[in-house]
N, C-alpha and C positions, 0 to 999 in steps of 0.2 A: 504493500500500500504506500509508506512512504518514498518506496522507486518511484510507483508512476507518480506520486503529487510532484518530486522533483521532476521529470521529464514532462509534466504538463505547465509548471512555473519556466522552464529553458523555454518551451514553444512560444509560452505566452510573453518572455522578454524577449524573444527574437521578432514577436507582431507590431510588440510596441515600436513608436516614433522614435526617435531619436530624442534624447535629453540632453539639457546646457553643458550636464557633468559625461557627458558621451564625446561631447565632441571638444578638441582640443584648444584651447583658449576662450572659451564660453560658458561663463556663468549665468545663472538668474541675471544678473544685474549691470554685464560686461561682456565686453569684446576686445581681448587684446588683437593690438596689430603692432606687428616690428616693422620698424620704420629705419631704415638703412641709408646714410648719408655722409656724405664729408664733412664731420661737424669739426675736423681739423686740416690742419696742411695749406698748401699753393692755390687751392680751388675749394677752401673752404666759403668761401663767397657764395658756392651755388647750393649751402646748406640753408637760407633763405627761403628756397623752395619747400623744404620740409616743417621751419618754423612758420612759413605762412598754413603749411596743410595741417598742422598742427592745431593752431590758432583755429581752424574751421571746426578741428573733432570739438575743442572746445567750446564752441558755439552754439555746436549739435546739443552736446550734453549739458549745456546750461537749458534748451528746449525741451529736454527731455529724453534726450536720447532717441536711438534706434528701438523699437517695441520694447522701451524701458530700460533699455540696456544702453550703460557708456562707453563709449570709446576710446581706451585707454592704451595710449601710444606707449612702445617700447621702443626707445632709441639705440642705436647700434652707430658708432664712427667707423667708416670705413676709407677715411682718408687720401680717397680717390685715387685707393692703392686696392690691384685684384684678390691681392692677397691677403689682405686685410679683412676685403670686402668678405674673402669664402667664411673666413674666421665667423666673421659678423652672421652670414647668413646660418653657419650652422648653429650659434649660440641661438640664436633667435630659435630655429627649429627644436632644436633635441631638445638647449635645454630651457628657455625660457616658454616652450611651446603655444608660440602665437597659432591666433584662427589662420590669419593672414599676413601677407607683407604686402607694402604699402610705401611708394616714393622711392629713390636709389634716384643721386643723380654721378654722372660720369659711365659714360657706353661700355668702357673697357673694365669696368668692373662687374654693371651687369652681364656683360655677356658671358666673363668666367664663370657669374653667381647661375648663371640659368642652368645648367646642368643639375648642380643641388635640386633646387628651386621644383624643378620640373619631375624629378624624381620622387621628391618627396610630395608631390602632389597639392600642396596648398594653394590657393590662391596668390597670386602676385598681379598687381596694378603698379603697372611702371607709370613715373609721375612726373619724369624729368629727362631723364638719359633717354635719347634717339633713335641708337643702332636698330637698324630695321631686325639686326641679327639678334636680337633679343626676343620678339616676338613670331621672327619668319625664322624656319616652319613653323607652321601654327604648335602650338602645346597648349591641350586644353584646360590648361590651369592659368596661364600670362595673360596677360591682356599689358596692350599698349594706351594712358589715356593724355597722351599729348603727341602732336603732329611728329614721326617717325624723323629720322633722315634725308627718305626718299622721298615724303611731303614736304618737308622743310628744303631739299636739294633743289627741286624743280622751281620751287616758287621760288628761291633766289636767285638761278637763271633766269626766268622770269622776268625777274625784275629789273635785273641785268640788260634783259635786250628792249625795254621798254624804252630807255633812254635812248634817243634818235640819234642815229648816226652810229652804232655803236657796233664794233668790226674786230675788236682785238680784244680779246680776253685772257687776263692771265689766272692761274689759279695757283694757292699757295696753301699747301697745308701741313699736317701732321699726320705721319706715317701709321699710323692706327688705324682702328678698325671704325672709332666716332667718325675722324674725319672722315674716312673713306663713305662714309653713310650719308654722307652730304656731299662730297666733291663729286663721287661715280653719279650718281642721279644730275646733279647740276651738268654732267658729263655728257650726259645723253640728253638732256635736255637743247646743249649746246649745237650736238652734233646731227639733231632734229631738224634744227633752224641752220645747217649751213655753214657752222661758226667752229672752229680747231682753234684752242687756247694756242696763244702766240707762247707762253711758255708756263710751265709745270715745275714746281718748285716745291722743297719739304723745309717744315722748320719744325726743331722735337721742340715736347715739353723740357721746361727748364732751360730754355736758351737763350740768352740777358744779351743778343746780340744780332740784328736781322740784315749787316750791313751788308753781304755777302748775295743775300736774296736782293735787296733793293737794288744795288748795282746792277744784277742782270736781269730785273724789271725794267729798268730805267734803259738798258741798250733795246729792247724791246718796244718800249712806248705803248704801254697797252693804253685804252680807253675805259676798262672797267679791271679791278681788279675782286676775283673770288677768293676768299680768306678761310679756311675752316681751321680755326688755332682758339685756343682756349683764350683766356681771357689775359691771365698775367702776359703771354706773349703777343697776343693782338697791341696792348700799349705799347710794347716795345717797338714791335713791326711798324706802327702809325708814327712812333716818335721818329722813328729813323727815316719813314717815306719823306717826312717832312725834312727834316736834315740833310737831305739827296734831293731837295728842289721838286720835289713828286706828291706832296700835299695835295695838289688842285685833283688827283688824277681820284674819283669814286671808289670805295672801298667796300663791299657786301660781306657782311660777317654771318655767324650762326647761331642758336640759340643758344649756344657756348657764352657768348658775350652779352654785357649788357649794354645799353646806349647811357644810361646815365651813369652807372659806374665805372664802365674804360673813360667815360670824361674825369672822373672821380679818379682815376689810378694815374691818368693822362697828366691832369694839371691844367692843362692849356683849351682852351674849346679850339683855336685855330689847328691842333693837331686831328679832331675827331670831324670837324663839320663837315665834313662829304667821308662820313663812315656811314652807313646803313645796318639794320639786324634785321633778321626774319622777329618780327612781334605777334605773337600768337594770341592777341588778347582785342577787346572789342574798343579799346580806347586805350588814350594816352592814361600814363601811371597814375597822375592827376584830372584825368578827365569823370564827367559827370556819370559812366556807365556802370567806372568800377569805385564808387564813393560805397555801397555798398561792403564790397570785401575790405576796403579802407578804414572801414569804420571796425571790420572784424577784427583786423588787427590792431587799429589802436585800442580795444577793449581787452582782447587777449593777449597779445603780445607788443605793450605800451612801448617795451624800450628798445625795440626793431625800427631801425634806421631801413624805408622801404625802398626796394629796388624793384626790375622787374621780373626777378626770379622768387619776388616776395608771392608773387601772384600766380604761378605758373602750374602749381602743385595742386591749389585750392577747384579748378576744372573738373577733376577726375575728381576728387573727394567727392565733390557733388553729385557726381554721378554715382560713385560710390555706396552712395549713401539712401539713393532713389532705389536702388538693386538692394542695397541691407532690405528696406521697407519691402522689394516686393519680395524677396526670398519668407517674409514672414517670421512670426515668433519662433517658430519650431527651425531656429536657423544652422543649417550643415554647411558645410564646406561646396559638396553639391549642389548646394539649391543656391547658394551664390552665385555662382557660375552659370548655370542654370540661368539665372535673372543677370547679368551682367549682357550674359548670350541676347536678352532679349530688349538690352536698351534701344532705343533708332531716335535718332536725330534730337539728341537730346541737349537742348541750349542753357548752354551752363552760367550764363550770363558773365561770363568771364574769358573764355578762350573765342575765337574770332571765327571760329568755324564750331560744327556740332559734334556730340560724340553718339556714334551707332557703333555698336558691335555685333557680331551674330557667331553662328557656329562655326564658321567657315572661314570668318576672316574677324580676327583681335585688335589690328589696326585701326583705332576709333577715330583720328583726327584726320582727316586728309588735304586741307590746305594751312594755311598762313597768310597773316598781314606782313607789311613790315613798318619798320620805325626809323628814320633820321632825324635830320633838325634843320628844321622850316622856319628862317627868317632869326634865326639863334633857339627857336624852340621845339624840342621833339615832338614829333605829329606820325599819326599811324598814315600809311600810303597803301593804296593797293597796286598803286605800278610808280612810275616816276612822274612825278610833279601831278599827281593822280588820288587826292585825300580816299580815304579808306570810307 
């Protein structure tokens, strides 16, 4: 007798749903998610990205939460080093054991991190890092929720050939796999319309000297030049085009860079004023669209000095967050996904295009604005001299 009541209590816990204590990072009254960033080093600047997604969980859960349940970020530095980053993603798994990961910005760390990631089955919402090679091939656990490399590539060409008269292009990057996620695309894009970069040039991370590149720009004479270099080295690059009489000559950066902080890193506004970034947002930093997230972070995160990578993360949270609700109280790891799979065209009031995902394709953003500075003032553009 007390056999079968055991074997009919096993049947009857294998009918039942799934519980908060079943599933890993989920309690009654929480949801962790490891949140994985450069909160130090050369390119801790694009940790920003995370202290604004941040700022939003905490918004959520001053509202009330997800079906009662808060949002409770676990930080991880991965100092936009791959090796650091594996470290991060396993602590976060095995042993801090989040529902989810959430944000990671620098390409070349996600992409080492995706193997784990993907093995281990949990949800990942990249929030910042580009490389298309993070979410292609599809793995049905990633999702990408900000415009790829190959989104981000094309519309920089783009924007590139919108300016009239424009015949010579040069491109100048960093031998990795971020840059390559934006030059190859901008690459084809080029070679679409007609146009073979006049020259092709590398500058690594950590390189405090771009004289070498600008000289054989300068015998070149390009009329635009394509930039995919992180940020500390974009100043460099801008300081030295200037110092070689090549300031006048258009510069198109990538979501690597910001437009107000390379002025901030720069010194000089004459060094950046005909630099450009692919702007992934629906207004300027200060404009009327995004006073909303403005206001998130001046409440949650007061002593955050804002940039545009303050904003950048906060996109996909939202969406994130549309998906917690419809996955429902009884929430798994599956039924995220699940509801992730079944966002479409969803306007985040913050990114400048919408995010769809589906089962087939994890790639939620698929264009870009972009940003320069119009009359001394940054302004969103959708082609050249073409406001957004």
């Amino acid at each position: 007798m007390k056999t079968s009541l055991k074997i009919l209590a096993a049947v009857l816990m294998t009918a039942l749903p799934a519980t908060a204590q079943d599933v890993p990072g989920v309690t009654e009254d929480s949801i962790k998610i490891g949140v994985m960033g450069p909160f130090s080093g050369n390119a801790s600047s694009y940790s920003k990205a995370l202290v604004g997604m941040m700022a939003y969980y905490d918004k959520v859960n001053a509202d009330g939460g997800v079906h009662g349940r808060k949002l409770v970020a676990i930080p991880e530095d991965t100092a936009c080093d791959p090796s650091k980053g594996l470290a991060a993603a396993k602590k976060l798994i095995h042993q801090d054991e989040v529902f989810m990961l959430h944000g990671n910005s620098c390409s070349g760390v996600a992409v080492a991190v995706r193997p784990v990631v993907e093995e281990a089955g949990l949800p990942w919402l990249v929030a910042h890092a580009v490389s298309d090679s993070i979410s292609v091939p599809l793995a049905r656990n990633i999702f990408h929720g900000v415009p790829t490399g190959s989104a981000n590539g094309r519309a920089m060409a783009q924007f590139v050939l919108s300016k009239p008269d424009t015949a010579r292009v040069a491109i100048i990057e960093h031998s990795n796999d971020w840059a390559h996620s934006y030059s190859n695309p901008a690459r084809d894009y080029l070679s679409e319309n007609g146009v073979t970069p006049v020259a092709e040039l590398t500058m690594e991370r950590g390189q405090t000297d771009a004289t070498a590149q600008v000289l054989k720009l300068r015998e070149q004479k390009p009329d635009f030049i394509i930039a995919a270099i992180y940020e500390a080295e974009t100043a460099i690059f801008l300081r030295d085009l200037k110092k070689y009489g090549m300031g006048d000559i258009p510069v198109m950066g990538t979501a690597g860079t910001d437009l107000e902080n390379t002025l901030k890193r720069v010194g000089d506004f004459d060094t950046v004023k005909n630099y450009y970034v692919i702007h992934s947002y629906v207004d300027n930093l200060d404009g009327p669209k995004l006073e909303p997230v403005r206001q998130i972070l001046a409440e949650y995160a007061p002593d955050e000095e804002l940039s545009t990578f303050s904003f950048v993360s906060i996109g996909s949270a939202k969406a994130l967050v549309a998906a917690l609700e419809a996955a429902g109280p009884d929430l798994t790891r599956d039924k995220l996904i699940a509801a992730m799979e079944g966002i479409e065209n969803f306007e985040t009031g913050v990114l400048s295009e919408p995010i769809t995902w589906s089962a087939t394709d994890h790639q939620g953003v698929k264009g870009s604005a972009v940003a320069g500075f119009v009359d001394g003032k940054p302004a969103v553009l959708r082609a050249w001299n073409t406001p957004y």
